[in-house]
Legacy VTK file of the C-alpha trace (Angstrom):
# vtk DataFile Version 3.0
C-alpha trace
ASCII
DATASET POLYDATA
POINTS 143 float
-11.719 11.609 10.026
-11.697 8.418 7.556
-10.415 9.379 4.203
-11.052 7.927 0.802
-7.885 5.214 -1.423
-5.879 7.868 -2.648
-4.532 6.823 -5.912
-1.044 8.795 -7.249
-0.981 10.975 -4.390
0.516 14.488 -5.931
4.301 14.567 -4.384
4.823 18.014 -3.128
6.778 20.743 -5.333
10.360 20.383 -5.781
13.310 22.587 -4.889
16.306 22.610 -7.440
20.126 24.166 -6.608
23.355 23.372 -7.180
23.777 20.918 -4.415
20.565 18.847 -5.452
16.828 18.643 -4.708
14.474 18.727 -1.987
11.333 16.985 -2.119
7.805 16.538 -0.053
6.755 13.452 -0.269
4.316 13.422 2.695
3.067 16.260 5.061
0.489 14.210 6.882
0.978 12.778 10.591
2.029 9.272 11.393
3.416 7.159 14.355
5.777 4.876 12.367
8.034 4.586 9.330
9.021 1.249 7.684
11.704 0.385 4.976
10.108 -2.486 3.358
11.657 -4.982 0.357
9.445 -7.700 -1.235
10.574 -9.608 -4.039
8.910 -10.111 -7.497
6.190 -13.024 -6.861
5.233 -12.486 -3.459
2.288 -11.313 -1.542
2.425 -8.369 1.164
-0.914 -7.516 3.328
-3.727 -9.637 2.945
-5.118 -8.183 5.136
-7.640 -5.198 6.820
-6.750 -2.413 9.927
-9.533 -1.849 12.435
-7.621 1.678 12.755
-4.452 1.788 11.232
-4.017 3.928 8.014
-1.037 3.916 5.802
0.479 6.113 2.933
2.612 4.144 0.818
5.545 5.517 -1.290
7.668 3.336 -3.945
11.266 3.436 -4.615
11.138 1.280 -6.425
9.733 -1.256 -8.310
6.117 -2.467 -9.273
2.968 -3.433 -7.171
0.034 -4.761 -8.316
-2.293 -3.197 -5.388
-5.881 -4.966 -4.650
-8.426 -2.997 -2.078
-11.829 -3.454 -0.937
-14.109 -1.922 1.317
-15.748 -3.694 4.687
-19.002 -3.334 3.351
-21.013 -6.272 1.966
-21.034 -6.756 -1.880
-18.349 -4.052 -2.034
-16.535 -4.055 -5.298
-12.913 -5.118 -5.581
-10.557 -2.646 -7.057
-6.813 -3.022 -8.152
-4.357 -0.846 -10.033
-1.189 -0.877 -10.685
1.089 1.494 -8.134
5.139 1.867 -9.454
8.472 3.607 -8.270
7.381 7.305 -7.520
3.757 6.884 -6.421
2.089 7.422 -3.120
-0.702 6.227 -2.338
-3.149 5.645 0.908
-5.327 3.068 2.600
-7.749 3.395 4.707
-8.657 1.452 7.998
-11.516 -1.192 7.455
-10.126 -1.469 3.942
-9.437 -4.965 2.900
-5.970 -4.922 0.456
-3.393 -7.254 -0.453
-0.258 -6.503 -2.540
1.078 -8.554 -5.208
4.410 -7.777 -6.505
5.331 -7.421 -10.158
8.995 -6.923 -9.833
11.025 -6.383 -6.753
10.092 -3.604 -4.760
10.964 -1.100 -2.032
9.122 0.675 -0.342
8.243 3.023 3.130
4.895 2.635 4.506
4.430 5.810 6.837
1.275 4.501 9.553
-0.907 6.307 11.503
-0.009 4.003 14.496
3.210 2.543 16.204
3.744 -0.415 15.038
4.859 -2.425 17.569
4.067 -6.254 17.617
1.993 -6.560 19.905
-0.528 -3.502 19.359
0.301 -4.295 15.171
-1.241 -7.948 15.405
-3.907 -6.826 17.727
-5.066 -4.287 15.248
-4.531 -6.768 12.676
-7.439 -9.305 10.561
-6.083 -11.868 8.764
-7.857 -12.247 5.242
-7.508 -14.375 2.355
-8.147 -12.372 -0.886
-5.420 -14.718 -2.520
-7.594 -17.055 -2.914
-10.366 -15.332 -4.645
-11.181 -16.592 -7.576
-11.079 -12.719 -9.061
-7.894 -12.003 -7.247
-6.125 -15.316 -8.664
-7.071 -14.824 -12.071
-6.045 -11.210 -12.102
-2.539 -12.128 -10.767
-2.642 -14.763 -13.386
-2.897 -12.340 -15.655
-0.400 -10.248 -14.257
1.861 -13.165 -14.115
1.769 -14.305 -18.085
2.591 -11.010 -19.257
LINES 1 144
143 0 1 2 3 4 5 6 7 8 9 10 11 12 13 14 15 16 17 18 19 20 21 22 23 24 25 26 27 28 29 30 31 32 33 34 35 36 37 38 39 40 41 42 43 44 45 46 47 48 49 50 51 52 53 54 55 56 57 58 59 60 61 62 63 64 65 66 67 68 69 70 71 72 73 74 75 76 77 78 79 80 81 82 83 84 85 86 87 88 89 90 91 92 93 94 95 96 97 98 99 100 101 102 103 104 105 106 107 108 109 110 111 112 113 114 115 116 117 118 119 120 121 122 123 124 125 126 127 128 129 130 131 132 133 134 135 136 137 138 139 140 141 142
């Protein structure tokens, strides 16, 4: 079943003792894990899944997080997602990620993501150079 862009996911509850804390970040199946690092400046994504879905969840850092859906005329949203937040994106979702300051983060997918079947899932956009997207990063940028 397709699900909606979850924004600020709600992190399961947390379990305090003396040796430290457990927390759920994610009860939700998925095929593949990845530890990712992008510096402040660069672009991630740019891109849209024919099936792939992905939760995201920050360590760290700052993302300024663009997403669109397939549909023609749909409206292009962005927010702002930082260290602590989950959030989720759909397949047939064009998105791009733009990062404020360096960032790491694990992207938990619905599918392996092995090269191959990855890239073959895989369309290429170009939302960078959308007049809306640039001037919102410009934005982004000055500040």
């Amino acid at each position: 079943m397709r699900k909606k862009f979850i924004f600020k996911h709600k992190i399961g509850k947390v379990y305090k003792d003396k040796r430290g804390f457990i927390k759920t970040i994610l009860n939700y199946g998925f095929s593949a894990c990845l530890e990712v690092t992008s510096k402040k400046g660069t672009i991630r994504a740019n891109h849209y899944h024919k099936k792939d879905e992905h939760f995201i969840y920050i360590m760290d850092g700052k993302i300024l997080f663009f997403y669109r859906d397939r549909k023609r005329g749909a409206k292009l949203n962005y927010k702002i997602m930082k260290k602590g937040e989950l959030f989720f994106t759909t397949y047939k979702q064009d998105h791009l990620a733009y990062f404020l300051e360096n960032t790491h983060f694990f992207a938990f997918s619905s599918k392996k993501r092995f090269k191959f079947d990855y890239e073959k899932d895989l369309v290429r956009l170009r939302m960078d150079l959308e007049p809306k997207v640039k001037s919102i990063i410009s934005k982004y940028r000055r500040k």
